[in-house]
C-alpha positions, 0 to 999 in steps of 0.5 A: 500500500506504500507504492499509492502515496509515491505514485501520488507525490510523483504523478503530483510533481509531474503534473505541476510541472507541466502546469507551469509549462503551460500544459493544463490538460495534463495536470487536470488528467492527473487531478481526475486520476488522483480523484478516481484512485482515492474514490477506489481505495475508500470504496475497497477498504469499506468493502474489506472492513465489512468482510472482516467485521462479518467474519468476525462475528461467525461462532466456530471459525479457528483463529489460530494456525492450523499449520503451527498446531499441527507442526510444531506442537504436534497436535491433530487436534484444533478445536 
């Protein structure tokens, strides 16, 4: 998720400079572009709080790791 704000900052950069180069239809490409990408992410990161909250709320579902309980406590039971 780190690579979203440098692309931002570095799509900002190049977008003000063509702006004062006198190529307006660049920056605002840029700006609808910024608008639309953080639209998604605030649309995606609801979605994957709403999955999380109603996994959440499921009775019986195993938390833990399988894998370390089997492997390194060498045990078949889970539950």
């Amino acid at each position: 998720m780190y690579k979203i704000p440098i692309r931002f900052i570095l799509d900002g950069i190049t977008a003000w400079k063509d702006l004062f180069s006198g190529n307006s239809i660049t920056f605002k490409a840029v700006f609808n572009a910024h608008i639309a990408t953080s639209k998604m992410v605030v649309f995606w990161q609801k979605k994957i709080n709403k999955l999380k909250q109603s996994f959440s709320q499921l009775k019986g579902v195993y938390t833990g790791s399988i894998v370390w309980q089997y492997f390194i406590k060498k045990t078949n039971q889970v539950f």
